[in-house]
C-alpha positions as CSV (number, residue, x, y, z in Angstrom):
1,X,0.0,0.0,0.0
2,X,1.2,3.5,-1.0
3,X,2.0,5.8,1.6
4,X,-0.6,8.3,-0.4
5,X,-3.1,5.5,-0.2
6,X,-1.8,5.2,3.9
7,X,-2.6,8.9,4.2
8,X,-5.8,9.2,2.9
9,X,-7.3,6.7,4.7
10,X,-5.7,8.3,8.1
11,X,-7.4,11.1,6.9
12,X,-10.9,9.5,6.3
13,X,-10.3,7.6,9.8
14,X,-9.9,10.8,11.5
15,X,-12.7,12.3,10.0
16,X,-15.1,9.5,10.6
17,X,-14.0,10.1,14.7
18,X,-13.9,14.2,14.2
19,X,-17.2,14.8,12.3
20,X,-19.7,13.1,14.7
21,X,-17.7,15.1,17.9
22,X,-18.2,17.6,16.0
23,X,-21.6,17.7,15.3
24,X,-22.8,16.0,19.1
25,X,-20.4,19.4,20.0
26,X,-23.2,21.8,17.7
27,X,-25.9,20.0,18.7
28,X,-25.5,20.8,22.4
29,X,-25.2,24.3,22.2
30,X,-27.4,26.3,23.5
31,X,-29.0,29.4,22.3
32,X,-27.7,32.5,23.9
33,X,-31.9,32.6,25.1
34,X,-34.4,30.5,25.2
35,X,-37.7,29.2,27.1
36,X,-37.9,26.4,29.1
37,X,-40.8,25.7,27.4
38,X,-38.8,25.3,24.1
39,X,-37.1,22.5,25.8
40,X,-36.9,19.1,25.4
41,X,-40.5,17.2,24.5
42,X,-43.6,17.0,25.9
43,X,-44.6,14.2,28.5
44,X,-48.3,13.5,28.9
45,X,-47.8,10.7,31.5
46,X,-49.8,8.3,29.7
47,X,-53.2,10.2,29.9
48,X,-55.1,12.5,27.1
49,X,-53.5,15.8,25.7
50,X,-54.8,18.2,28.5
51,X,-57.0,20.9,26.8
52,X,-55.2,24.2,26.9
53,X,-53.2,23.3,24.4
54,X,-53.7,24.0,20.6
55,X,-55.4,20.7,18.9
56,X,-54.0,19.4,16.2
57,X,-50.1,20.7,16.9
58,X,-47.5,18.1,17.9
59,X,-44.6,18.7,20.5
60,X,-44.1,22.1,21.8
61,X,-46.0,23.9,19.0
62,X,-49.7,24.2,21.1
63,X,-47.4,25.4,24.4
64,X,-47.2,28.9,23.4
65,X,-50.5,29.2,21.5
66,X,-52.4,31.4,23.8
67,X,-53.5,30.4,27.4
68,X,-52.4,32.4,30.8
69,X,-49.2,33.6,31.1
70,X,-48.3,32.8,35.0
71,X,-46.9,36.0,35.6
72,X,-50.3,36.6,36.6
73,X,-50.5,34.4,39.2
74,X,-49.9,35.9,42.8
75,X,-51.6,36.6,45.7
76,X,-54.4,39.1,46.0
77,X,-53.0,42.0,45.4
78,X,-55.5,44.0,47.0
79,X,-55.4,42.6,50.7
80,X,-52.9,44.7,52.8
81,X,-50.3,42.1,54.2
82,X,-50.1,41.0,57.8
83,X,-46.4,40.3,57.5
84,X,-43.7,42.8,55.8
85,X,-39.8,42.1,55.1
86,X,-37.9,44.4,53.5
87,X,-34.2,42.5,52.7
88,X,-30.9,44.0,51.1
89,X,-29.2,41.5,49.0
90,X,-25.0,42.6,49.1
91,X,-22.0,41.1,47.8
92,X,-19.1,41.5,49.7
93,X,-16.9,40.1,53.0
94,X,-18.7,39.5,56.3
95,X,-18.6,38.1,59.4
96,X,-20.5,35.3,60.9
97,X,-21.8,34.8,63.8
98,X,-18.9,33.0,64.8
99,X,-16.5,36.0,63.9
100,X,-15.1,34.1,61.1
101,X,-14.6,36.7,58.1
102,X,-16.4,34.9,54.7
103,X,-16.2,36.6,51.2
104,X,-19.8,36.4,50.1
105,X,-23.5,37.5,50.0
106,X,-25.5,38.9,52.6
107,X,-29.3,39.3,53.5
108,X,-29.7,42.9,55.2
109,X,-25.6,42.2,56.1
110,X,-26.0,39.2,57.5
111,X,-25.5,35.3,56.3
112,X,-28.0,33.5,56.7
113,X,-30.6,36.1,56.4
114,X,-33.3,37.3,59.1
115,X,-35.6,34.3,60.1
116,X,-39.1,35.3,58.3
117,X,-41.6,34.4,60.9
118,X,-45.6,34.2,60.0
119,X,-48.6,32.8,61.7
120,X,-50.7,30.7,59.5
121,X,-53.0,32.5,57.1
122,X,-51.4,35.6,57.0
123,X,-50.2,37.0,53.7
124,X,-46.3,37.3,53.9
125,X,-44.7,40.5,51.4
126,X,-41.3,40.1,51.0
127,X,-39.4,43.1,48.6
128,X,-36.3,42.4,47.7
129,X,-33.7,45.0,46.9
130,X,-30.3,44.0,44.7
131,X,-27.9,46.6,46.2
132,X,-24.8,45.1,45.1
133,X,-25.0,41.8,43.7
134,X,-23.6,42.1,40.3
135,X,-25.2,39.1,38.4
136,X,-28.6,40.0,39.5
137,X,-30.8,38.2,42.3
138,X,-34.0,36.1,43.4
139,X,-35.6,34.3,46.7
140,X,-37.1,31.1,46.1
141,X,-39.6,30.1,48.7
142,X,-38.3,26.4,49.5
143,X,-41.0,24.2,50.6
144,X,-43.4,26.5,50.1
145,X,-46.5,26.0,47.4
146,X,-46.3,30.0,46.6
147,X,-48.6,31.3,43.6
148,X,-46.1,30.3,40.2
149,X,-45.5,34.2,39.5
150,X,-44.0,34.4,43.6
151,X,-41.6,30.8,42.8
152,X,-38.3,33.1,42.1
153,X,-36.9,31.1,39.6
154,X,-34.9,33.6,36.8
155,X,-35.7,33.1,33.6
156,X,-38.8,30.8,34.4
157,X,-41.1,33.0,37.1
158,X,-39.5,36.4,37.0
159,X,-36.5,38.2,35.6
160,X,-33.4,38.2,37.8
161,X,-33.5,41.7,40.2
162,X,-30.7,43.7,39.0
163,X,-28.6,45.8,40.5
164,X,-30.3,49.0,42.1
165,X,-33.7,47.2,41.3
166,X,-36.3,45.3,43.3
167,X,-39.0,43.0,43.8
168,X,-41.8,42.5,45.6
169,X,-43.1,38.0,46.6
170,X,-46.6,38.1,48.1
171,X,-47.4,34.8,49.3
172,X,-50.2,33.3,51.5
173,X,-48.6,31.3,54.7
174,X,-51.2,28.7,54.8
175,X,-49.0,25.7,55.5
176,X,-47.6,25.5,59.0
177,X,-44.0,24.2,59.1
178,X,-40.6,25.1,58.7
179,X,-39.1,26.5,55.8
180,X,-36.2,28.4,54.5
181,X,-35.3,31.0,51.4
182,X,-32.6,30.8,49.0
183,X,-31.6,32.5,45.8
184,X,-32.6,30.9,42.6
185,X,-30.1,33.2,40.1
186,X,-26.5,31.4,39.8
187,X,-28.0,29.2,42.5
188,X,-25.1,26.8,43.3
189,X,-22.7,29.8,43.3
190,X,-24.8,32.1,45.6
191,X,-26.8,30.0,47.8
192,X,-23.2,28.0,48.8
193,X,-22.1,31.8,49.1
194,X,-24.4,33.2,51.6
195,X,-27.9,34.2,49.8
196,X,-30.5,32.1,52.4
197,X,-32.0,32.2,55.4
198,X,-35.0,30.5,57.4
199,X,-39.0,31.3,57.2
200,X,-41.0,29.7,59.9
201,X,-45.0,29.3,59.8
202,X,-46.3,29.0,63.3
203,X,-50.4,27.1,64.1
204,X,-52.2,30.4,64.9
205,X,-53.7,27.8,68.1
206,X,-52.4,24.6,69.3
207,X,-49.7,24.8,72.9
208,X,-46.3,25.7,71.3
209,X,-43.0,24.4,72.0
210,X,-41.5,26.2,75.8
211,X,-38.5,27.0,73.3
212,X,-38.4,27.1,69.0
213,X,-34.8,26.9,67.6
214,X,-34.8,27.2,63.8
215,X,-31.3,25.4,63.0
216,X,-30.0,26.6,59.9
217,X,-27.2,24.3,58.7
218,X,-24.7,25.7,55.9
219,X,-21.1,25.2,55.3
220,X,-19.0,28.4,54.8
221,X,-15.4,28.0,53.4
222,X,-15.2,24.3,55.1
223,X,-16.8,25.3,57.8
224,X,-20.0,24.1,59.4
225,X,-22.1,26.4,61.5
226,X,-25.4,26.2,62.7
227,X,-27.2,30.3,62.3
228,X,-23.7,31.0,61.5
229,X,-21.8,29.8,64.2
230,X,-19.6,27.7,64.7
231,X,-19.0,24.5,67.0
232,X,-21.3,24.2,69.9
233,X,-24.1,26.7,69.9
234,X,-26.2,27.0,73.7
235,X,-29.5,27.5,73.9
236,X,-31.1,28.3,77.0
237,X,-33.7,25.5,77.8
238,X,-34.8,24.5,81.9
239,X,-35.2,21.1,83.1
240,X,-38.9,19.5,81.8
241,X,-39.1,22.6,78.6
242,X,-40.3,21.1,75.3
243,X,-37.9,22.1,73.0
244,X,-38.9,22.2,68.7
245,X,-35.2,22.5,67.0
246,X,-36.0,23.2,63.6
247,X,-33.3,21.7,61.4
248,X,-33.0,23.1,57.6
249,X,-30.1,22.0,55.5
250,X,-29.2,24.2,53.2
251,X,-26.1,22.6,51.5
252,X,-26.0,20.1,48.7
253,X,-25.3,16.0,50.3
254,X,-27.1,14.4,52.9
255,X,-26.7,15.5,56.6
256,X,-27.1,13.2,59.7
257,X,-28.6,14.9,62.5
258,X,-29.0,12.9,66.0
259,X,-29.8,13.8,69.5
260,X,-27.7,12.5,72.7
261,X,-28.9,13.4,76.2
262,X,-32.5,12.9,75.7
263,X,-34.4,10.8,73.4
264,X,-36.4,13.0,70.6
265,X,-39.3,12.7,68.5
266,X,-39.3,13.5,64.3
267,X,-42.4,15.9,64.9
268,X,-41.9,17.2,60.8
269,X,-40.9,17.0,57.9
270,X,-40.4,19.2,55.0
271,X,-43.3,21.3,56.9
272,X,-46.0,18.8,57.2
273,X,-46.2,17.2,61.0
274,X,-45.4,13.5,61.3
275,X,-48.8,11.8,62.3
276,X,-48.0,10.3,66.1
277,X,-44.7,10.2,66.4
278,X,-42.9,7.8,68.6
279,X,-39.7,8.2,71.1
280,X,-36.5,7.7,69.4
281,X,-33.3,6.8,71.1
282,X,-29.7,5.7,68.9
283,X,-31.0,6.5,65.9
284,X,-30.5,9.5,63.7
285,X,-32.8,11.0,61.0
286,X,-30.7,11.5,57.8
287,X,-32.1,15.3,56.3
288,X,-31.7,15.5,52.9
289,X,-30.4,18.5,50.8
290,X,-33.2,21.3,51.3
291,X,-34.7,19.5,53.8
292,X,-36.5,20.1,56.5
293,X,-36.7,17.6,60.4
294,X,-38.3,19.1,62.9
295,X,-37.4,17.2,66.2
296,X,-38.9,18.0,69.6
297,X,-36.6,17.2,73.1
298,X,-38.1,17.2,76.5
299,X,-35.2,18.4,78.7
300,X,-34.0,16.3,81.5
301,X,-35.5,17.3,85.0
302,X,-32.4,16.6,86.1
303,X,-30.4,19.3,85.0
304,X,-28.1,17.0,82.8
305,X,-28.8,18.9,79.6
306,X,-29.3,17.4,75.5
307,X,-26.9,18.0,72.5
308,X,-28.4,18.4,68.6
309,X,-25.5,17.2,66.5
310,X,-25.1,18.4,62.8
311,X,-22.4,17.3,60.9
312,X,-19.9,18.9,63.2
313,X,-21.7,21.5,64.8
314,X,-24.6,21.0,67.4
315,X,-26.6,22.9,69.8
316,X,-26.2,22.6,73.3
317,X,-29.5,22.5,75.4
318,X,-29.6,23.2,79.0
319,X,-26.5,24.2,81.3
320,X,-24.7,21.3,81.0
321,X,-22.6,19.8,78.4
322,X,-22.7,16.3,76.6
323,X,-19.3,15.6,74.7
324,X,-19.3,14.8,70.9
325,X,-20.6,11.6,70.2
326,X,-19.8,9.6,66.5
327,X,-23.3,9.5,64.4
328,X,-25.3,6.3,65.2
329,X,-25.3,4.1,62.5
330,X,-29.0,3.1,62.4
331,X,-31.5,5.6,60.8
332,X,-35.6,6.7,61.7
333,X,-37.4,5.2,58.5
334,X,-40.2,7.7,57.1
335,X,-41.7,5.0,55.5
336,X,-42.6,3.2,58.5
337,X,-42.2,5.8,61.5
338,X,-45.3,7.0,63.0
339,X,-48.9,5.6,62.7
340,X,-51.4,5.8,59.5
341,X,-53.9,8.4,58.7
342,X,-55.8,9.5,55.8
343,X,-53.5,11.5,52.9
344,X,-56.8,13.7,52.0
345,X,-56.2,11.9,48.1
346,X,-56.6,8.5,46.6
347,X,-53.3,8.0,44.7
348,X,-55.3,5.0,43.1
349,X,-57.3,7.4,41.0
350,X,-54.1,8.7,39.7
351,X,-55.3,9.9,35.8
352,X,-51.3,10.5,34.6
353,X,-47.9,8.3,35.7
354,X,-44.5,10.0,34.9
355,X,-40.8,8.2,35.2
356,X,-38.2,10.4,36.3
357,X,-35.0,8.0,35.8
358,X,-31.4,9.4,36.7
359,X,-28.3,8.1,34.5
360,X,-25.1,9.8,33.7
361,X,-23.5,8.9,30.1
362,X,-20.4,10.7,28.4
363,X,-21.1,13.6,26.1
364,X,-21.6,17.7,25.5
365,X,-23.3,20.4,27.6
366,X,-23.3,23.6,25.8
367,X,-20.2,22.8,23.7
368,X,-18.1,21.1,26.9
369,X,-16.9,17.9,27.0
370,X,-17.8,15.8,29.9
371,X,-19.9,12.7,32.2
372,X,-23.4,14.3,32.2
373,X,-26.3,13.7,34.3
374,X,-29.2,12.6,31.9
375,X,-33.8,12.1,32.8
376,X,-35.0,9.2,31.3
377,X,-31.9,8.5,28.9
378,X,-32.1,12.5,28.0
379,X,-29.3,15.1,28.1
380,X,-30.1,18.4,28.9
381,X,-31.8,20.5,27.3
382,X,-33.6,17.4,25.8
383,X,-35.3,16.6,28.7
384,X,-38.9,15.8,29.4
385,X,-41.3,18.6,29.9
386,X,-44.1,16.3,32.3
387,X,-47.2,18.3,31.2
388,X,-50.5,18.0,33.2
389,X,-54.3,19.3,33.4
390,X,-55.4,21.2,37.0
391,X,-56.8,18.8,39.1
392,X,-54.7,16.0,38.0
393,X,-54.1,12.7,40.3
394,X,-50.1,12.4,39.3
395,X,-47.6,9.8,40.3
396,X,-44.1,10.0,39.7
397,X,-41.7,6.7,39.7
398,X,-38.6,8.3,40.5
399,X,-35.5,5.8,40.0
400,X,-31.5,6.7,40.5
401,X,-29.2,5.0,38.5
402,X,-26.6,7.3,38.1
403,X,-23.7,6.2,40.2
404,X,-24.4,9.3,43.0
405,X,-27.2,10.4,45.4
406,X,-29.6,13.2,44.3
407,X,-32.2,15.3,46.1
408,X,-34.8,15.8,44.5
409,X,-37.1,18.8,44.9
410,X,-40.4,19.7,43.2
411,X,-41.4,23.1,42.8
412,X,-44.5,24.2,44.3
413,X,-46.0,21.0,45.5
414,X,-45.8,18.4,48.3
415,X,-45.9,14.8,47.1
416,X,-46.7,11.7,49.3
417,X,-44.5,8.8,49.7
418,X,-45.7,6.0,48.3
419,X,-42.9,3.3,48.2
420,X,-39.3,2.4,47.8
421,X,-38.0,-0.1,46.5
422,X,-41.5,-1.6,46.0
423,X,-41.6,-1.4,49.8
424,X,-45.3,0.8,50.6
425,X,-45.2,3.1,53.1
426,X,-46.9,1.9,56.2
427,X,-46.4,5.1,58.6
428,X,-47.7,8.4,59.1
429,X,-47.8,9.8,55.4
430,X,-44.4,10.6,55.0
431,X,-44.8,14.5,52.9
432,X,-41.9,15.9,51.0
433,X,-40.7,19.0,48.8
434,X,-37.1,17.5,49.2
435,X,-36.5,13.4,48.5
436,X,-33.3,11.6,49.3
437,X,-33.0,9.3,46.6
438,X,-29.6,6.8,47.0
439,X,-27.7,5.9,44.0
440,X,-29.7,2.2,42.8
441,X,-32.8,3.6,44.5
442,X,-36.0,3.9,43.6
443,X,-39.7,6.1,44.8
444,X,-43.3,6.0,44.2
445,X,-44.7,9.5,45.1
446,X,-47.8,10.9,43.9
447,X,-49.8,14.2,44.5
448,X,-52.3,16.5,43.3
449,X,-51.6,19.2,40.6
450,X,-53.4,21.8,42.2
451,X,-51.1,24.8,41.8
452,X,-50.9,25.7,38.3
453,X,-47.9,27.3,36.3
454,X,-44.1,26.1,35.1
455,X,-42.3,24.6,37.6
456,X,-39.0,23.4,38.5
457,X,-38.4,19.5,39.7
458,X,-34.5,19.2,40.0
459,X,-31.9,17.9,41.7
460,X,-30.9,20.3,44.9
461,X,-27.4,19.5,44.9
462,X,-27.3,22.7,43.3
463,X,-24.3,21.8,41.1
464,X,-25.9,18.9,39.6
465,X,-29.1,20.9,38.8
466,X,-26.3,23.1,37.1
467,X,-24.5,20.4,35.3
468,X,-28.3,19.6,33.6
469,X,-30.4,17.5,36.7
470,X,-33.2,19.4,35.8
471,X,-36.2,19.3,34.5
472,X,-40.1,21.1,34.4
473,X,-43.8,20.4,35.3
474,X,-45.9,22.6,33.4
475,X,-50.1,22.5,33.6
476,X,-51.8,23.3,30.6
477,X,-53.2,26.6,29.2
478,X,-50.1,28.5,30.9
479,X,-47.2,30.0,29.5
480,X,-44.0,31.7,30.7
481,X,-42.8,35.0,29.4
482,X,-39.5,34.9,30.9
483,X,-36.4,33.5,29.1
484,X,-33.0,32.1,30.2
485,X,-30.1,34.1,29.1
486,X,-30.8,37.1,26.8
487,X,-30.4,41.0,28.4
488,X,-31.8,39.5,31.3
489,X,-28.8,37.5,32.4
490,X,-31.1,34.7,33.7
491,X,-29.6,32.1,34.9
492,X,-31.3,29.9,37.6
493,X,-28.7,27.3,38.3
């Protein structure tokens, strides 16, 4: 063979590798903006094509064809609210609690922001201003079902708040529980960086707790703090006091959280109370990224004092001191802990069934190279838009098979535990926002679409949701007017 002949066919070899790179490398590109609603297909979950959507079209052409655009939906703008934040989002070094200088965002110049406190039913407004943030800025209401227009997603429910502007969330507190806020622009650069902080609905009756302790975890530059601090953090508690420590973790793995002292009840979680809880001792309750456990301590009468444990920080309840002790090794089981009660739903009558499947396969996001997470076999933005009618009995199969734990968190709805594993749920009904779901694992969940709009449903270890974990829930007959990208600089993850 001729080395001409040898050359050309190196040539045609190479090209044969080069050319498809090259074109999987222009295929993933995306457009400097675009909708979400542009993206991916459309999902019925096995039911009929929801009205609201143009007959006849296939795909996304009948999405945009008239219908409501969700910026419309909010809160009644005409009753005065009972509740009123103002908060200045700033970018710049600060100090913790703890004294430990951080190089960050602040809420009103502090990290984590002021705890937002409402009573149920009362209307919470909430206006933002960006002082100094220079990529521009959003609160996301975390576990709560706000109106879609109040959801803080840029690019999806709002535009981001630039510099030297502001914005106004108007949302009803009708869910009692414990929440937090967090920043949905550049998410997993400015929630790691400072932009949250905790909002707690209280029962308007009912006997509260002698002492609430909202316990926001977050790691700042390695360290862990608890409200910002570091180490052990006292609070002041008296022999025979209830105590309701509300635990929130706000960073992106699976946290451990255990009591020693005192045995503890799991009173809540994700904001929706556990249905007769029983006494736990030795085991801890594993809180999953942007979740919520509520546990509740009755203190010693002797004096001898409890200790919370976080990931290497803990409160200290009562006078005295209990040393560090290693994380127990056995875990409280939703799916079994507490007793039964109605779930207010039949899941049985569901009338659409979506799979959410995590993988990971080689390939291109937006023109780089990499190991990509993918939604049913999909890389983003090819991803399944699940598209429902209001009113809607929906269940969600929810499998992980990607190598790597994810959190999954729904936008805008609570769904109900159904199984794992095949394993039903035989507890209290075990509510979530935010679902642990192990690497091999899979759920059952199923809710009611009763909150109509475009919502997120991603991964909340916010770098995966940025590396393409995400995907949207959208009801029919509504329509965004927001874009990612463009003048706007949207950018929600």
């Amino acid at each position: 063979m001729s080395s001409r002949v040898r050359l050309v066919l190196a040539c045609v070899a190479t090209l044969a590798v080069i050319a498809p790179l090259g074109w999987f490398w222009q295929a993933s590109l995306l457009p400097e903006e675009y909708s979400v609603m542009d993206m991916g297909y459309v999902d019925f979950g096995g039911g009929p094509r929801p009205g609201g959507l143009a007959d006849g079209v296939a795909g996304h052409a009948g999405m945009h064809a008239g219908g409501t655009s969700i910026a419309g939906l909010v809160a009644d703008p005409d009753r005065r609210p009972d509740v009123r934040v103002d908060l200045r989002a700033e970018k710049g070094t600060f100090k913790l609690a703890s004294g430990r200088e951080v190089d960050g965002y602040t809420l009103n110049g502090q990290s984590p922001g002021p705890v937002i406190r409402a009573e149920e039913g009362d209307l919470v407004e909430v206006r933002l201003e960006n002082v100094s943030v220079p990529d521009g800025v959003t609160l996301h209401w975390h576990g709560v079902d706000v109106p879609n227009a109040m959801d803080g997603v840029a690019g999806v429910t709002q535009e981001a708040v630039r510099r030297g502007e502001s914005f106004t969330y108007r949302f009803l507190a009708d869910r009692v529980g414990t929440y937090w806020y967090h920043s949905h622009q550049l998410s997993h650069e400015q929630v790691q960086q400072g932009l949250l902080g905790g909002l707690v609905v209280s029962p308007r009756e009912g006997v509260p707790a002698d002492v609430d302790v909202p316990a926001l975890v977050h790691l700042y530059d390695g360290a862990r703090t608890i409200n910002g601090q570091e180490g052990d953090v006292p609070v002041r508690a008296l022999p025979g006091q209830t105590v309701r420590v509300r635990v929130v973790n706000t960073d992106n793995g699976p946290m451990p959280v255990w009591v020693t002292g005192s045995s503890y009840r799991l009173r809540a979680i994700d904001g929706t109370d556990v249905h007769q809880p029983a006494p736990v001792t030795g085991e801890a309750v594993l809180v999953t990224a942007g979740g919520r456990a509520d546990l509740e301590i009755v203190m010693p009468q002797d004096g001898s004092g409890a200790r919370v444990e976080a990931g290497g920080a803990a409160l200290v309840l009562g006078g005295a001191k209990h040393t560090e002790s290693p994380a127990p090794t056995e875990f409280v089981d939703p799916l079994s802990y507490g007793s039964p009660r109605p779930a207010g739903f039949d899941p049985a009558e569901s009338t659409r069934s979506f799979e959410y499947v995590i993988g990971r396969r080689p390939g291109f996001l937006d023109g780089r190279p990499g190991l990509w997470w993918t939604v049913n076999g999909h890389m983003f933005p090819d991803v399944p838009m699940f598209t429902v009618a209001q009113g809607d009995v929906v269940r969600m199969r929810i499998e992980n098979e990607s190598g790597d734990v994810h959190p999954m968190h729904l936008h805008g709805h609570h769904a109900l535990v159904l199984s794992r594993d095949g394993v039903e749920a035989t507890g209290s009904p075990w509510w979530v926002d935010s679902l642990d779901v192990q690497d091999g694992e899979s759920y059952e969940v199923a809710f009611v679409a009763d909150n109509p709009g475009v919502w997120m449903d991603h991964c909340h270890n916010l770098p995966h949701a940025a590396e393409g974990l995400v995907a949207h829930f959208m009801y029919a007959g509504y329509h965004t007017p927001y874009s990612i990208g463009g003048n706007g600089g949207n950018r929600p993850e």
